[in-house]
N, C-alpha and C positions, 0 to 999 in steps of 0.2 A: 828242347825248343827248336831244334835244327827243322822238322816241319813248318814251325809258323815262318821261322826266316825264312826260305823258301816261298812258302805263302805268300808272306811281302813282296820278296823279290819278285815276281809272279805280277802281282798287283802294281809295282812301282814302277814296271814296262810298259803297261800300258796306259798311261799318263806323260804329259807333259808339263804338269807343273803339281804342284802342291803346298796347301797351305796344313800347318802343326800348328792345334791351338792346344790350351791347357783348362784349366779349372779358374774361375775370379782369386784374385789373392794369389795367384800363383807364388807356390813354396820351392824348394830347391830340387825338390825333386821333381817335381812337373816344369820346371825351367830347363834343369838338366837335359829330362826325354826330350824336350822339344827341341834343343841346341843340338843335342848328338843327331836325333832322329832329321833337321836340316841337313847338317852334314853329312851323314850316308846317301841321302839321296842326291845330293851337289856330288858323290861320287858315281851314283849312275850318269852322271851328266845331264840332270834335269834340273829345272828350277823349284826349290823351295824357301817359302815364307813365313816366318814363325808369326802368329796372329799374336799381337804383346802391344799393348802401351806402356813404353817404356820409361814415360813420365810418372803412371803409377804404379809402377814395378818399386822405384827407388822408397816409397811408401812403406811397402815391406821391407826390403831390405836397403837400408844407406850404403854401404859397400857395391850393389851389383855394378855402378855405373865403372868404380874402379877395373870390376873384372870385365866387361866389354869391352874400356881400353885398352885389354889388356891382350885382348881375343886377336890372335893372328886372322880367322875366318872374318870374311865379311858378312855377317847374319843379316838378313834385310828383313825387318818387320812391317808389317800390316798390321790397320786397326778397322771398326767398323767403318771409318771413311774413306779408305783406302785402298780395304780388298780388292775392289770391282778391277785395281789397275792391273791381277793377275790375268795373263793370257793362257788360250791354250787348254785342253783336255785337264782338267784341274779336278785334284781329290783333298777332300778333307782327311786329317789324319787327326785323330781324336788323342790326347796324351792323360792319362793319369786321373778320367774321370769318366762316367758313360751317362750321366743326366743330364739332359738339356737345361734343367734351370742353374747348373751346375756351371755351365760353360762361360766363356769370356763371353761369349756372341751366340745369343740360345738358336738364333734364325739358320746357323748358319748350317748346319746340316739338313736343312729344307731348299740349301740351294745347290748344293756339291755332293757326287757321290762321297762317300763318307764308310772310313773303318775306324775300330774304335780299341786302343790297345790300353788296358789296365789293371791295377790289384787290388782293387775291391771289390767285396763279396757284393754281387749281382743285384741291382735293386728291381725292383717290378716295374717302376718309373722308367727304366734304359727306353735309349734311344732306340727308337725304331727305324727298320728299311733302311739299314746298315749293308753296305758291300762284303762287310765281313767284321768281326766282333769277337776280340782274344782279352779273356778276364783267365789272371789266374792269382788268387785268394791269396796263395800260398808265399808268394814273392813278397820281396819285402820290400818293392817299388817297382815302378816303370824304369827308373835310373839302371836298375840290376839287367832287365829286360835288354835296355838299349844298351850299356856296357857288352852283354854275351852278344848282340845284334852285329854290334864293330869287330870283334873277336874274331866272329863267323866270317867274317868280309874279309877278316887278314886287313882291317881297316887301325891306324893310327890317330887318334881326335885331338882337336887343338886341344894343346894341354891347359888351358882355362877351362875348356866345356869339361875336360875328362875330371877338371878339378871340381867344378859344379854337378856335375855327377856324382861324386866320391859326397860333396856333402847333403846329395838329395840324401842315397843310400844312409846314410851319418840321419840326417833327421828324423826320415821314418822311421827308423830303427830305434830310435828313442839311445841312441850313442853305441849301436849294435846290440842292446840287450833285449828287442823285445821282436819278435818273426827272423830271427835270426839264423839261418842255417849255412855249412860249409860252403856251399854256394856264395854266398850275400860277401862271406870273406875271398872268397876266392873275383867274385868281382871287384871289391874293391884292389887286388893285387891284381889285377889287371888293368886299374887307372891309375895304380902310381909308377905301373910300367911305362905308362902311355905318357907319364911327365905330369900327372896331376899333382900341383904346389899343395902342401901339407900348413902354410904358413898363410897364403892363400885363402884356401878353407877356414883357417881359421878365425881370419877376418869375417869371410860370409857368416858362419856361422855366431861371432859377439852379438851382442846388445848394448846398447846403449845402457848406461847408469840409471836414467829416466825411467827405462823400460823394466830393468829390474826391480826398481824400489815397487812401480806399478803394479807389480804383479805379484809382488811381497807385500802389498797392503790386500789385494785381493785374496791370498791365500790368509794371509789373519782373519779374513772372516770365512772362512771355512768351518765345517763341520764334519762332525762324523755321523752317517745314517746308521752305523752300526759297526762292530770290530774291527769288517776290514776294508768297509766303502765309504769314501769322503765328496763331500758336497762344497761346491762353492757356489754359490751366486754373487754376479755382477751387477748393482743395479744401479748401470749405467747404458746406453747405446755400446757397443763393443762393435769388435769384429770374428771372425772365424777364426781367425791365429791367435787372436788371445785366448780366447775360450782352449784353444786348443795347448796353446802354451802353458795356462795353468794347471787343466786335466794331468799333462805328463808330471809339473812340478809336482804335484798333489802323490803321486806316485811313489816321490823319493823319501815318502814318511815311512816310519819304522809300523810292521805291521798292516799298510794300504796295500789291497791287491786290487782294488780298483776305483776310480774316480770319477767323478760327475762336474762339468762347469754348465754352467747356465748363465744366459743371457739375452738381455735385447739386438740383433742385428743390425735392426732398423726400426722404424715406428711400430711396425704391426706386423715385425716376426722375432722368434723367441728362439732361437741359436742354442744346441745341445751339444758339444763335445764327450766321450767319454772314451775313458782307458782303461788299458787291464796289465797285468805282467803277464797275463794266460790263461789263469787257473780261473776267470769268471765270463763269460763268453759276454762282453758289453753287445754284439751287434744283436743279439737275439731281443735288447730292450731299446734299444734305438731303432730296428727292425718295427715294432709292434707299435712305434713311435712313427711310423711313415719316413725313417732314415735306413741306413743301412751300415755296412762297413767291416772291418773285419772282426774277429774274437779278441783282439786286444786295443782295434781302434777302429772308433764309428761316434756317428755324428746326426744330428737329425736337425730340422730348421721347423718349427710350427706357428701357422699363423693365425689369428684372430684366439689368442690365449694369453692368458695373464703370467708372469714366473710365477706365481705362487699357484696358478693351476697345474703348471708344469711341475713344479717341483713334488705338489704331491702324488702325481702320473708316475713318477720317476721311482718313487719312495711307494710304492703302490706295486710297482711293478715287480722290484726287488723283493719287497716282502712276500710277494703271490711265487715267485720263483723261490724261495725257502719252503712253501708249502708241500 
């Protein structure tokens, strides 16, 4: 990775300021890239602005406000009403997503040059007329990414962000058992160098009681499409993290190698999560589904569709892939 860093570096000279935004729903690993990747560039001696509404961040997660507290760095966020106050040669830095409908603020790489750094497998939808554009599959987050980024810099991260890092990597990793290579371990041993709290994390990382039972009534109506793939549907409005919380639960059954949640988003789109431990490549039917994502985690959003159209798309598709 020593070329892309370079690359950046490269790129981050010739700016005077920048804004890091992430994906809606921002998870801990797209909050992490965006806190580290602020902080390296506050070490060029430039100004950057995480794009975050941090009144809906606490939504996702009831903890994050504690770890802000907590954060020696002064992060200063921007929101859609806000950005305009950034001065200056200004680049957008895309974190841990590359579609526009994906993004916190879809306009906003229509106003700033814009690069785009993340780990999911390439969708056809990416952003276009990017300054420059680093996808690599293989990683098992942007958090890994920006952990080696600090490395290479001989850079030290507040130890909150390095702790919000440690549990991006922790998430998507599905508790490091799933894209997991000596790498992904060895970045985490380089955030608890850096003082990431392990006790910390492990507040970010709880749920609430609530959230549990929720998702334990969800998973009782689960099914099986067959031996080793399981179904749930939600038929309720949801959001992306649940759909995607259940998908990993659905995992921990004896025998599942890969899973399916389904849901309503919003009125008039139908929200697909899907997981794998490996051995069944989910992006290939999330892909053919107008989503995309990696072989063990991908996700597709479809609109003007029923779930019960969905679901047989879904179970349709699986079966033509046994053929």
């Amino acid at each position: 990775m020593i070329d892309l860093f370079k690359k950046i570096n490269e790129i981050i000279n010739e700016y005077d300021s920048f804004i890091v935004m992430g994906h809606k729903d921002p998870d801990l690993d797209c909050l992490g890239a965006g806190l580290g990747l602020c902080e390296i560039i506050e070490h060029f001696g430039k100004n950057a602005y995480l794009f975050l509404n941090i009144n809906h961040l606490e939504k996702y997660n009831k903890n994050i406000n504690q770890a802000f507290e907590k954060m020696d760095k002064d992060i200063i966020c921007v929101n859609r009403n806000t950005y305009k106050k950034v001065q200056g040669k200004t680049l957008l830095i895309i974190v841990d997503a590359h579609l526009s409908e994906r993004l916190e603020y879809a306009k906003l790489p229509d106003i700033f040059d814009t690069i785009v750094i993340d780990h999911h497998i390439k969708n056809k939808k990416y952003i276009k007329d990017t300054r420059f554009m680093y996808i690599d599959s293989n990683l098992s987050s942007v958090s890994e990414i920006i952990t080696y980024y600090a490395e290479y810099l001989n850079l030290k991260l507040d130890n909150v962000i390095a702790t919000i890092l440690l549990g991006g990597i922790e998430i998507d990793t599905n508790s490091f058992n799933l894209k997991t290579t000596s790498k992904t371990y060895e970045a985490a041993s380089i955030l608890m160098k850096m003082g990431a709290d392990p006790i910390l994390k492990q507040e970010l990382l709880k749920e609430t009681k609530e959230q549990y039972i929720k998702r334990a009534n969800f998973i009782r109506n689960s099914f099986n499409i067959n031996s080793n793939i399981a179904m749930c549907i939600i038929n309720k409005i949801s959001n992306s993290l649940e759909l995607a919380e259940t998908a990993e639960e659905l995992l921990n059954f004896e025998g599942i190698e890969a899973s399916f949640t389904l849901g309503k988003i919003d009125s008039d789109t139908i929200g697909v999560s899907a997981r794998s431990i490996g051995n069944i490549d989910v992006s290939e039917i999330m892909k053919k589904m107008g989503g995309g994502g990696h072989t063990s985690n991908a996700a597709a959003q479809l609109k003007h569709k029923t779930i019960k159209e969905v679901k047989k798309e879904i179970i349709d598709l699986i079966n033509s892939n046994k053929e």
